[in-house]
VEXDREN-2710 file (C-alpha; in Angstrom, 1 decimal):
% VEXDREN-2710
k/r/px/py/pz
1/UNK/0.0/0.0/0.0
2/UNK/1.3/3.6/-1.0
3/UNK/0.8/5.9/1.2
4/UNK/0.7/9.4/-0.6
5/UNK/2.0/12.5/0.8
6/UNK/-0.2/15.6/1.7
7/UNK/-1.4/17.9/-1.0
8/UNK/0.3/20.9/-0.1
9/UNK/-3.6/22.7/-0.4
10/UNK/-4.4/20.3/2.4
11/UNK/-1.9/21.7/4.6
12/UNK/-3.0/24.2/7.1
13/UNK/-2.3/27.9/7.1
14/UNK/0.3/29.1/10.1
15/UNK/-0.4/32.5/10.8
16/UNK/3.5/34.2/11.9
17/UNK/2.3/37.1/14.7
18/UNK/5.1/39.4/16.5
19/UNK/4.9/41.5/19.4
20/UNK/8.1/43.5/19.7
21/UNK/7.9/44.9/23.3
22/UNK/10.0/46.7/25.9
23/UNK/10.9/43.9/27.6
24/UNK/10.1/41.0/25.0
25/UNK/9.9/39.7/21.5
26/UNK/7.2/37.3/21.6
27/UNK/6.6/35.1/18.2
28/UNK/3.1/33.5/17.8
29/UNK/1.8/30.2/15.5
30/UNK/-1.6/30.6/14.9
31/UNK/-3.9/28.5/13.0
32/UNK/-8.3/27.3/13.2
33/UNK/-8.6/29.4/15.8
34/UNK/-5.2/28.4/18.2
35/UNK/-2.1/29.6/19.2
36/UNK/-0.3/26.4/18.6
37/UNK/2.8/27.8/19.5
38/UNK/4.1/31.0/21.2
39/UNK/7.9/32.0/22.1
40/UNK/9.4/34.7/23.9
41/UNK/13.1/36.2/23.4
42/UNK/14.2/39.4/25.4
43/UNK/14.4/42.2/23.4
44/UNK/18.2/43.7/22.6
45/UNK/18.0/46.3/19.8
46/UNK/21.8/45.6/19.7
47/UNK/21.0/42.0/18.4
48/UNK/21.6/41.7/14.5
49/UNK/19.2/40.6/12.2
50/UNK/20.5/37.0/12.2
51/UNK/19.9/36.5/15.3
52/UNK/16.0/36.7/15.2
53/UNK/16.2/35.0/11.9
54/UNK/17.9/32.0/12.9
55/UNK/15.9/31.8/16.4
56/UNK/13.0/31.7/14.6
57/UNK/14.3/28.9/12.3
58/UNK/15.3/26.7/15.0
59/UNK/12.1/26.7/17.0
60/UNK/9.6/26.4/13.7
61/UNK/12.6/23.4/13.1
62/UNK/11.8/22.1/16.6
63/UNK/7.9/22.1/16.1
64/UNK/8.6/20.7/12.6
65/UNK/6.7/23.6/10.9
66/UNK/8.2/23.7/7.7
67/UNK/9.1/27.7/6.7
68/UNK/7.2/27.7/3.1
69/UNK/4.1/26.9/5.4
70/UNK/4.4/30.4/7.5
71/UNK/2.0/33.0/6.1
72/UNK/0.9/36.2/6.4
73/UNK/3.7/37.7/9.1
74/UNK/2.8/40.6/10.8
75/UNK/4.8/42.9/13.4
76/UNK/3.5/45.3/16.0
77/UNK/6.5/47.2/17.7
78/UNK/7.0/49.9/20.6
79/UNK/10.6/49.9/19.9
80/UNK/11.7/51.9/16.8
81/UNK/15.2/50.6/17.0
82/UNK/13.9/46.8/16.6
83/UNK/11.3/47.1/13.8
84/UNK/13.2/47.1/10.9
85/UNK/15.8/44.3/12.1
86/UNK/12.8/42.4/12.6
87/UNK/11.4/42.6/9.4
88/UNK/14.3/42.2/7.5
89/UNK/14.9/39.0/9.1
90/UNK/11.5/38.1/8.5
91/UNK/11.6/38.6/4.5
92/UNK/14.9/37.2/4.5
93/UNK/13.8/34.0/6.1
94/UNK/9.9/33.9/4.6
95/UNK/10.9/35.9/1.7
96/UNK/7.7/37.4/2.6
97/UNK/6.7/41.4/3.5
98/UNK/5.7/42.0/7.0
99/UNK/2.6/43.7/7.7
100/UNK/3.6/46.5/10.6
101/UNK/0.8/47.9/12.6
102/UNK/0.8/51.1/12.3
103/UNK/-0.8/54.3/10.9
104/UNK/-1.1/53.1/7.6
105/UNK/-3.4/50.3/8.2
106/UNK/-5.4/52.3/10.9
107/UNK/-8.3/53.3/8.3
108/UNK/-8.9/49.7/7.5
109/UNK/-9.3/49.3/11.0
110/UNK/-12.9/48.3/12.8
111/UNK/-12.1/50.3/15.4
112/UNK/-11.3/54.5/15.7
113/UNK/-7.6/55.2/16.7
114/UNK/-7.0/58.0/19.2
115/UNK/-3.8/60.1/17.8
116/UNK/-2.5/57.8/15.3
117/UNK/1.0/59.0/15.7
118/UNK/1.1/58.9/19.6
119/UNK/-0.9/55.5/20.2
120/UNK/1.5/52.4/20.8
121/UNK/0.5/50.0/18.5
122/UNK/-0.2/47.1/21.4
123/UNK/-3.0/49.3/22.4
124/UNK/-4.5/49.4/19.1
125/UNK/-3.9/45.8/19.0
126/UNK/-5.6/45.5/22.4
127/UNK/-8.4/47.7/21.3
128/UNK/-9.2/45.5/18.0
129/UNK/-9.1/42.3/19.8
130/UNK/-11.4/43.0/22.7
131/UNK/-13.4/44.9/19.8
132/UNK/-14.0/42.0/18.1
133/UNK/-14.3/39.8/20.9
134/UNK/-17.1/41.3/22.9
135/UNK/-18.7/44.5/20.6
136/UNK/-19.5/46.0/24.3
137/UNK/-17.8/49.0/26.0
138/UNK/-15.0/47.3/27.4
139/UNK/-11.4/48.5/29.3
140/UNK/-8.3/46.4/28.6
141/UNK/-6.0/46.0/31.4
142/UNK/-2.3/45.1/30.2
143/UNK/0.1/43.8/33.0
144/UNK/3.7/44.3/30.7
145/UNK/6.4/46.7/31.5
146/UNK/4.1/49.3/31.6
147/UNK/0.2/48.9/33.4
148/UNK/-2.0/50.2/30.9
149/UNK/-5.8/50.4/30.4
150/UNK/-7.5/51.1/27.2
151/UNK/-11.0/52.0/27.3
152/UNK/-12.9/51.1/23.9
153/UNK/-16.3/52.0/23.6
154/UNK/-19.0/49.8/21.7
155/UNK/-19.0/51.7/18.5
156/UNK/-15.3/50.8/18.7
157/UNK/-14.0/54.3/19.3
158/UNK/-10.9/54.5/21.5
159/UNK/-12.0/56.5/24.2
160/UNK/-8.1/56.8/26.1
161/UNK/-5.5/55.5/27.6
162/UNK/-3.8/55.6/31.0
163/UNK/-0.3/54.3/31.8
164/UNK/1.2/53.6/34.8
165/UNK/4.6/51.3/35.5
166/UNK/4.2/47.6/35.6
167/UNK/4.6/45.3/38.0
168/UNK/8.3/44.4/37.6
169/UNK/9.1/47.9/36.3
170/UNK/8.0/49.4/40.2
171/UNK/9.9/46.2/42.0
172/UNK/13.1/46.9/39.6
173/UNK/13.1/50.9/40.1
174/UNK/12.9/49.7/44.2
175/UNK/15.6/47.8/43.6
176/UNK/18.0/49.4/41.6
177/UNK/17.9/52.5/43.6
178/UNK/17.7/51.1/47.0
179/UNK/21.1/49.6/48.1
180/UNK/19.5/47.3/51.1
181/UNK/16.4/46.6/49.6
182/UNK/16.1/42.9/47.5
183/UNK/14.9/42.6/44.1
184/UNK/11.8/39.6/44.9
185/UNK/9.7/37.5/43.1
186/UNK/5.9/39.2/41.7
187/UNK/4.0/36.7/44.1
188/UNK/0.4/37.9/46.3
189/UNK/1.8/37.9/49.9
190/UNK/-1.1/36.6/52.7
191/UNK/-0.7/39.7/54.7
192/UNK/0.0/43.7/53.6
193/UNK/1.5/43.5/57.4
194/UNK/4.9/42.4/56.1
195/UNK/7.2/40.2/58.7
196/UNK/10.0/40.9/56.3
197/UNK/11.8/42.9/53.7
198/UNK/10.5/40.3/51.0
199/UNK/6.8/40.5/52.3
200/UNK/6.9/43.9/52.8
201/UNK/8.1/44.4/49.1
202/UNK/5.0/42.5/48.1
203/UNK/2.6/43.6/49.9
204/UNK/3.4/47.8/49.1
205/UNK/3.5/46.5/45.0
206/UNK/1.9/43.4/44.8
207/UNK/-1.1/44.8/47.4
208/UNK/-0.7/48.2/45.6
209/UNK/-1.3/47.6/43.1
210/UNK/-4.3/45.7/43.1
211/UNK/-6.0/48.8/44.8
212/UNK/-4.3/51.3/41.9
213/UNK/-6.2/48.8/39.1
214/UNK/-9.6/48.8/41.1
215/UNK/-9.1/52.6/41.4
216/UNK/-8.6/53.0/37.4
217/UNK/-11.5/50.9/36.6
218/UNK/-13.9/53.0/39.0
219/UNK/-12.9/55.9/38.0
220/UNK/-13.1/55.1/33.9
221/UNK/-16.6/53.4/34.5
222/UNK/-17.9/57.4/36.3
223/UNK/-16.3/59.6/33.7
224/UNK/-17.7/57.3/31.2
225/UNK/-21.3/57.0/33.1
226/UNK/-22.0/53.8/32.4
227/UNK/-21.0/50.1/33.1
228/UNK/-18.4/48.5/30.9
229/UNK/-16.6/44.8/31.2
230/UNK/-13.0/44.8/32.1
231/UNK/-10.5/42.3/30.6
232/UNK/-7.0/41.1/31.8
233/UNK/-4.0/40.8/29.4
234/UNK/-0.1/40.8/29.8
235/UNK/2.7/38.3/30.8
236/UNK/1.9/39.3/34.3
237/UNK/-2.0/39.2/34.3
238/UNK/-2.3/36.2/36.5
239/UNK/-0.2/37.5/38.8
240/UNK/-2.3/38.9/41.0
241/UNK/-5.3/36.1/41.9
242/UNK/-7.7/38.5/43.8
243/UNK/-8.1/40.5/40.7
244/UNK/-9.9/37.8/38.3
245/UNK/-13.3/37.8/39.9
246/UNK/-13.6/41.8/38.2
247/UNK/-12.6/40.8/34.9
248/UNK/-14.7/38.6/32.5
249/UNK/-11.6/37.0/31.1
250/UNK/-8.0/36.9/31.7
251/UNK/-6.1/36.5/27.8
252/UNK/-2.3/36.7/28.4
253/UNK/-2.3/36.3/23.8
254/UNK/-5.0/39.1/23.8
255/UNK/-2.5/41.7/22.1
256/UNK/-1.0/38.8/19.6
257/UNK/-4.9/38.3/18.7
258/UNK/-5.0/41.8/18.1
259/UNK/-2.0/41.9/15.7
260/UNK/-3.4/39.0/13.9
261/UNK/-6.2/40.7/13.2
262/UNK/-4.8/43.8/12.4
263/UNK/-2.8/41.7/9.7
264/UNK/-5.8/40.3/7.8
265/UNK/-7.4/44.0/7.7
266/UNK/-4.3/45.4/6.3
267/UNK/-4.4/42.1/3.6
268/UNK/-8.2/42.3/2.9
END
């Protein structure tokens, strides 16, 4: 018996997403509705454009994803100095043109972007994702290097932003300019009485800044005057348990989604 090999139509369509932040490159695999995989590097703009090429190479090599079945690539960025290395290594290794998020493909966009030039493109990516996601009036709350919250509004207007340091930004700033104090782990202490330098640490942040979030989305939902959901998103948006019972979901890929997204608008 013979067995035949795929039809190469048969095979399905791997989505390549990028998210090139602060503190992070994260690569994303999607396809029918999964992440299938997702990897992380830290982001050096010193790094040359073979290194992201051949990082990439080796993990799709490690899932067995063969390259010529990568499509449709597409690259949000909040660092200027990283975009271009990163799409040169992309066409080089695809020999495929990167979508970049951006001003360009805003007016394909379902949703209104709030000063195009100023907006960090994760935020637009946040906004189109929970956009699509839930068509209701809805704040996204990103736990990255910096805590932000973007308030869309039903008609898919971006209504603002507010930015405040993340989690492990606050802890690092304690740390690197406090000679006796310990950089700790981002873990929920069970007291805000701390018995010791760690706990104490965790309970000003990690304590904090459950209160600063709960502050944020009361005062959003009175200037806006009415109710809106709240949504979770971020490497760091488990990290703080009493939290989830306010938001109707907690989606550490909701910004990749977004990008996605934003990549078949600019395409269509």
């Amino acid at each position: 018996m013979v067995t035949l090999a795929p039809s190469p139509l048969s095979l399905p369509i791997l989505t390549l997403t990028i998210d090139i932040g602060n503190s992070d490159v994260v690569f994303g695999i999607h396809s029918n509705n999964v992440w299938r995989h997702i990897w992380r590097t830290p982001s050096h703009p010193a790094q040359p454009i073979s290194f992201y090429r051949t990082i990439l190479q080796v993990w799709l090599q490690e899932a067995k994803i063969p390259i010529d079945q990568v499509q449709n690539p597409t690259i949000s960025s909040v660092v200027p100095a990283l975009t271009s290395t990163l799409c040169e290594a992309m066409e080089e290794l695809l020999a495929k043109e990167p979508v970049v998020v951006g001003p360009p493909v805003y007016p394909k966009l379902p949703v209104k972007v709030l000063r195009p030039q100023e907006i960090g493109s994760d935020l637009v990516a946040n906004a189109v994702a929970s956009h699509m996601r839930y068509r209701q009036t809805c704040v996204v709350v990103d736990f990255g290097t910096a805590l932000t919250f973007t308030t869309v509004k039903a008609d898919g207007t971006i209504a603002g932003i507010a930015i405040a340091p993340g989690l492990r930004t606050a802890i690092k700033s304690l740390f690197a300019n406090t000679a006796q104090l310990p950089e700790v782990p981002i873990e929920e202490p069970k007291s805000v009485l701390g018995q010791n330098t760690m706990q104490s640490i965790q309970a000003g942040i990690v304590i904090g800044y459950e209160g600063l979030v709960l502050g944020m989305i009361d005062h959003i939902r009175r200037e806006l005057d009415t109710d809106c959901i709240v949504v979770a998103t971020g490497g760091l948006s488990k990290a703080i348990p009493s939290l989830h019972p306010h938001f109707v979901d907690v989606i550490p890929s909701l910004t990749l989604d977004g990008i996605r997204l934003i990549g078949e608008y600019a395409r269509s």
